[in-house]
N, C-alpha and C positions, 0 to 999 in steps of 0.2 A: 351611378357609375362610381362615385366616391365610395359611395358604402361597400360595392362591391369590390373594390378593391383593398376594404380594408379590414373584410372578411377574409378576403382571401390570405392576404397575411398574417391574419391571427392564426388560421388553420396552418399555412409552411411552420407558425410557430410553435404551434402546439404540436408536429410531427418533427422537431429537430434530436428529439432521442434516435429515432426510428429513419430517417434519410442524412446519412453522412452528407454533405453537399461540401464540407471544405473542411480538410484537413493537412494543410503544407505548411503551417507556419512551423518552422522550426522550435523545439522546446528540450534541447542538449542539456546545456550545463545547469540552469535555471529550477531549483528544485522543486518539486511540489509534494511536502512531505506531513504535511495535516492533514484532517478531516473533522468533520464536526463532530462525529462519534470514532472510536470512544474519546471522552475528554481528556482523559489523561496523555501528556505531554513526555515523552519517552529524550534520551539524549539527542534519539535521531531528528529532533527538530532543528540541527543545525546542519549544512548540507557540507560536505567533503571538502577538502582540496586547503586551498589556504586561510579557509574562516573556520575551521575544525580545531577547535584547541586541544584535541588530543596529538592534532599535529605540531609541530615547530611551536615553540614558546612564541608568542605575540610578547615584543617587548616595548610596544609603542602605546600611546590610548587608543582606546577603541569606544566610538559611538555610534550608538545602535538607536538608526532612522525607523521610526515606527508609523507607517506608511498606510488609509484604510483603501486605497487607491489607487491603482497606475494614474501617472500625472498629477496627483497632490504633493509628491516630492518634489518636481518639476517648477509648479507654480507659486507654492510657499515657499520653498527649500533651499531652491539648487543653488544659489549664493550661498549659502549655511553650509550646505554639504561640500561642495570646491572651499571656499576655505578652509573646511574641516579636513579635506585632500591636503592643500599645500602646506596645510602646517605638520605632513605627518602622520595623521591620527588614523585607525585601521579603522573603517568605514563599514557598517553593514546594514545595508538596507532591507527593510522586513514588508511586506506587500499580503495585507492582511485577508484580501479581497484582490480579485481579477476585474470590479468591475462588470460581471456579467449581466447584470439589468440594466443598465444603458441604452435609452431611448437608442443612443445612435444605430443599435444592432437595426431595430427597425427601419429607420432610414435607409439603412443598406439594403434591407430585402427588397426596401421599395423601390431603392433605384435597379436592382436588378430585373425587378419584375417591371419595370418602363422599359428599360435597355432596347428591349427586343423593339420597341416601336421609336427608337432614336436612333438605332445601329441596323445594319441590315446585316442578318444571322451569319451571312459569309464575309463580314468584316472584317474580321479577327480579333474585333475589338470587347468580346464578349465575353464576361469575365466571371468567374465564382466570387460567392463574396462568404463570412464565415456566417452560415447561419444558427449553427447551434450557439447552446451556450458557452459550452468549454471551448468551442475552435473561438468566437468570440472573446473571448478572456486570452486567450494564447495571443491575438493579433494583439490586441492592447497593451498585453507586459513585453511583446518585442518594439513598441515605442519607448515605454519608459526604460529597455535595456540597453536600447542604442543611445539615449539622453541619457544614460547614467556612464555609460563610454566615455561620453563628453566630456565629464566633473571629473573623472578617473577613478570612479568606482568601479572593481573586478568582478567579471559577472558571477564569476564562484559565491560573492557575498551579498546576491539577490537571494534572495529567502521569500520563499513565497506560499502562505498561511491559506490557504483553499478555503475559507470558511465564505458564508454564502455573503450575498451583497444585499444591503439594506436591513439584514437580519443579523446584522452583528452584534454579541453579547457582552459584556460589561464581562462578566466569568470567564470565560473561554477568551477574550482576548489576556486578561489578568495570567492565564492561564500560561500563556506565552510566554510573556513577559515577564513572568516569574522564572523559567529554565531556562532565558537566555539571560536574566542578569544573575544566576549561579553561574552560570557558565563565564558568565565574565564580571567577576563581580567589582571592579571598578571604572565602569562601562560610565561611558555618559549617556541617558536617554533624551531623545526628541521625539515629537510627535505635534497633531494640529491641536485646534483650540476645540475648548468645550461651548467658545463663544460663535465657533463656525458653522454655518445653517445644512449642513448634514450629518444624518446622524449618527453618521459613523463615526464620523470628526470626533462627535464627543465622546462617543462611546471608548472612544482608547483614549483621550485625556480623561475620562471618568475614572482608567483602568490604570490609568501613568499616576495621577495623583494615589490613586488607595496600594499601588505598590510602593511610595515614596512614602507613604505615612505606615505600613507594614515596615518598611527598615528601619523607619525612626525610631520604633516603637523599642526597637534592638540596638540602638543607640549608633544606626549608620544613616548619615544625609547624600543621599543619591543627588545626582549633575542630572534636572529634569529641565527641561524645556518646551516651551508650545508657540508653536507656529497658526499662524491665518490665514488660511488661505481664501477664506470668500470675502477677505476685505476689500477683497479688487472690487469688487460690487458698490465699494463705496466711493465717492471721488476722492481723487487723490488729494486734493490740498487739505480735505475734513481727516484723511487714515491717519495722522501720525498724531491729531487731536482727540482721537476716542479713546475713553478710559480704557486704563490697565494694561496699556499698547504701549511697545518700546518697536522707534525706528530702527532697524539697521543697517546701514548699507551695505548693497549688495559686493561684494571683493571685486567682481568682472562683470560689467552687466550685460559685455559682448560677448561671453562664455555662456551665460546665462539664456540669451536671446537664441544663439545657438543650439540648446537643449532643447528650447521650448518649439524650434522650430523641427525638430523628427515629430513632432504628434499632427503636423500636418502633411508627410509626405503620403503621397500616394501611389502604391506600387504593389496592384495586387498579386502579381506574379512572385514578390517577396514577402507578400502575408502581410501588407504595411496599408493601413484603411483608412489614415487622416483623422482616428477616431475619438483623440482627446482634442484635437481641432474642434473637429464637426459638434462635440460635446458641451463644449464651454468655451465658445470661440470670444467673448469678453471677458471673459476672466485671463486669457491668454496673452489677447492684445495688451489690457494693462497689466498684466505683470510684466511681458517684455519690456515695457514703456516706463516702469516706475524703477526708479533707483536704486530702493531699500523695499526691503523685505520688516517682516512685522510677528515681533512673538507678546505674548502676555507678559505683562510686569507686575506680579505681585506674589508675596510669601506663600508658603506652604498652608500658615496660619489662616490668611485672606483668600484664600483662593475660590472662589464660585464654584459652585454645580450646579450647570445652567440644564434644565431638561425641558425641550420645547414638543407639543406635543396639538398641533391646530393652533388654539389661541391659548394653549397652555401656558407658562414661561414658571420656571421655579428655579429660584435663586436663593441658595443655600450659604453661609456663610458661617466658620466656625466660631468667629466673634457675637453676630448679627445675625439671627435666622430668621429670614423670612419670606413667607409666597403669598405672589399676586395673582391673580387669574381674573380670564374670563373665558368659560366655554358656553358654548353656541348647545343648541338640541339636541345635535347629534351624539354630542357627548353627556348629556345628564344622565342616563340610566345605567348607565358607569361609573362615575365619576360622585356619588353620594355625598363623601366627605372626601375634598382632592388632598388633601394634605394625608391621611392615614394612606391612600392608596398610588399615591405620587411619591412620599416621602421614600418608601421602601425603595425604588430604583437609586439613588445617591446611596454611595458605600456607608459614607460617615460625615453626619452634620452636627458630631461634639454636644458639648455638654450645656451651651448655652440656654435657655427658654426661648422658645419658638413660637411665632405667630402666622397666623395666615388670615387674607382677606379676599374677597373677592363675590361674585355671582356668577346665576350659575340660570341661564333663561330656556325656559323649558313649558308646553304647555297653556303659551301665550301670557305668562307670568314672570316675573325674575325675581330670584331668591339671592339674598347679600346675607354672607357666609363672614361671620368673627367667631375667629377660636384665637385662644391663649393656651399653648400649652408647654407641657415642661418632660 
C-alpha cells in the first residue's frame, strides 16, 4: 500500500509540465527576469519601479540581501534586514532560487491524495495544492513577500534570479552579482555562510567573497557580510561560542517572530501552503526563540572556502591552505587526487603552499594521501 502510494506520486510528479493542477497564486509586481541561459546578465536584471536607478536618484545607502532561498532571509536575517529599514537604507532583496525541490512539494501531493479518504468529496473542504514546480516556487516567494512586508521592504525591490535549486553555480550567481553592484556601486552586500550545510548557502558566499577580492584588486573594499542560518541546528548556548561567529542581536525579536510566522499560515484559497514551516520547522522555532542572529567574523584575508561534498570538507585559507578528507567508495573512482580535482571549485586560495591529507577507502583497502604542494 505504501509503495503504491508512493509510486503514484512520483508519476502526478513526473506529469506536472503536462497537468496544470494549480495556478492562482498571485505573481504581479515580483520580478522574474533571469534564466540560466543565456548567461549573460543584461540591465534588465533589475526590476522597475522604485529599485531602477535609472529612475529617481537613490540618495540613501542601499544594501543588497543576497538570498539562495525564500525563508533563508527570514530565519538568518530579518533582524539585519528591519534594522537596515529603520536606519534608512534602500533595501533590496535578491531570491536567487524559488526553492522548487523541496521535499515539502511532496508532502503536499500526499496530503492531497489522502484528502479524499479524510474529507468526504462534497465537503468543500477539498482543495488544490501547487503541484508543478513553478506554481510551487510562486507559493513559497508569496511567504517570504508577505514576511518582507513585515521588516518594510517594498515588494518592487524583491528581485527574484529563476536559476534552478540545488544546482546553483558559483558563475552564474557571480554573474548577478556583479550587475547589481555596478549598478550600485556603493551597495553594501549580505548573504549566508560558506560554513552553512547547503549548498547554495555557499555557493553565493563562494561568489560574495571572489566579487570582494575582484574589487580589491581595483583598489575598492566592498561592505560584505555572511549570515548562518543552519546554526539554529546548533544549541543555543554553544552558537555564540563557535569559531569565526559574531552574536548580534536581534533590533525586535517581536518583529522578527512576526515574519517568521507568514511561513506557517495556511490558506490555500490564497496560494499560502505553510511551506517554509512544514520545511524546517526547527530551524524556525529556534530562531524565533533566540535573540541574536549570527554572521562570520573574520578578514577578507582569513576567510575559508569551506566545500562539503559527503565526507568531503575542504578548508582553504589564504594564509594556511589546507585539505582533510575522507571519502567512502562511493566516491574513489572520482576522486584520484581530491586536491587537483576539489581545489578547482574555490575561486582563489592565494599564493601560499598547500597541503593536503587524507584516505581515500575503496576496494576493501584504505589508501592515506600526502601531498605538499605549491
Amino acid at each position: 500500500m505504501k509503495r503504491g502510494i508512493f509510486v503514484l506520486v512520483a508519476a502526478l510528479l513526473s506529469f506536472t509540465s503536462v497537468v496544470p493542477l494549480y495556478s492562482a497564486v498571485p505573481f504581479y509586481n515580483v520580478r522574474s527576469l533571469y534564466r540560466p541561459a543565456p548567461l549573460q546578465v543584461a540591465t534588465s536584471v533589475l526590476p522597475g519601479g522604485t529599485c531602477d536607478p535609472a529612475g529617481d536618484p537613490i540618495d540613501r545607502p542601499v544594501v543588497i540581501w543576497h538570498i539562495p532561498h525564500p525563508d533563508d532571509e527570514i530565519l538568518g536575517m530579518a533582524g539585519g534586514i528591519y534594522e537596515s529599514v529603520l536606519a534608512g537604507n534602500h533595501n533590496i532583496v535578491v531570491l536567487y532560487t524559488v526553492g522548487e525541490s523541496s521535499l515539502v512539494r511532496v508532502k503536499l501531493v500526499a496530503r492531497a491524495l489522502m484528502q479524499p479518504l479524510l474529507q468526504p468529496v462534497d465537503s468543500g473542504h477539498i482543495v488544490t495544492v501547487p503541484l508543478r514546480a513553478a506554481d510551487f516556487g510562486r507559493a513559497r516567494l508569496s511567504e517570504s513577500i508577505a514576511a518582507l512586508s513585515l521588516l518594510g521592504v517594498n515588494e518592487d525591490c524583491i528581485i527574484v534570479v529563476e536559476l534552478p535549486d540545488r544546482a546553483l553555480t558559483q558563475q552564474r550567481a557571480l554573474t548577478v552579482m556583479r550587475e547589481l553592484a555596478l549598478l550600485y556601486p556603493a551597495a553594501a552586500h549580505r548573504t549566508t555562510s560558506v560554513y552553512d550545510a547547503h549548498v547554495d548557502h555557499r555557493t553565493l558566499a563562494r561568489a560574495l567573497y571572489a566579487l570582494a577580492q575582484e574589487y580589491r584588486k581595483n583598489g575598492v573594499e566592498l561592505d560584505i557580510g555572511f549570515y548562518r542560518v543552519y546554526i539554529y541546528k546548533t544549541p543555543s548556548t554553544r552558537r555564540a561560542a563557535k569559531a569565526n561567529v559574531k552574536a548580534v542581536p536581534v533590533v525586535d525579536p517581536d518583529v522578527k517572530r512576526q515574519a517568521l510566522a507568514e511561513f506557517f499560515v495556511w490558506d490555500p484559497a490564497a496560494g499560502r501552503f505553510a511551506i517554509g514551516g512544514q520545511s524546517v520547522p526547527k530551524l524556525f522555532r529556534e530562531a524565533a526563540a533566540d535573540p541574536y542572529e549570527y554572521i562570520d567574523d573574520f578578514s577578507l584575508e582569513t576567510a575559508p572556502w569551506l566545500l562539503r561534498r559527503g565526507d568531503i570538507r575542504l578548508a582553504l585559507y589564504n594564509a594556511s591552505v589546507s585539505i582533510s578528507y575522507s571519502i567512502r567508495s562511493a566516491w574513489a573512482a572520482r576522486l584520484e587526487n581530491p586536491y587537483k580535482q576539489l581545489a578547482p571549485a574555490v575561486s582563489r586560495v592565494g599564493n601560499a603552499s598547500l597541503s593536503a591529507k587524507g584516505s581515500r577507502a575503496y576496494a576493501g583497502s584504505v589508501h592515506s594521501d600526502s601531498y605538499a604542494l605549491s
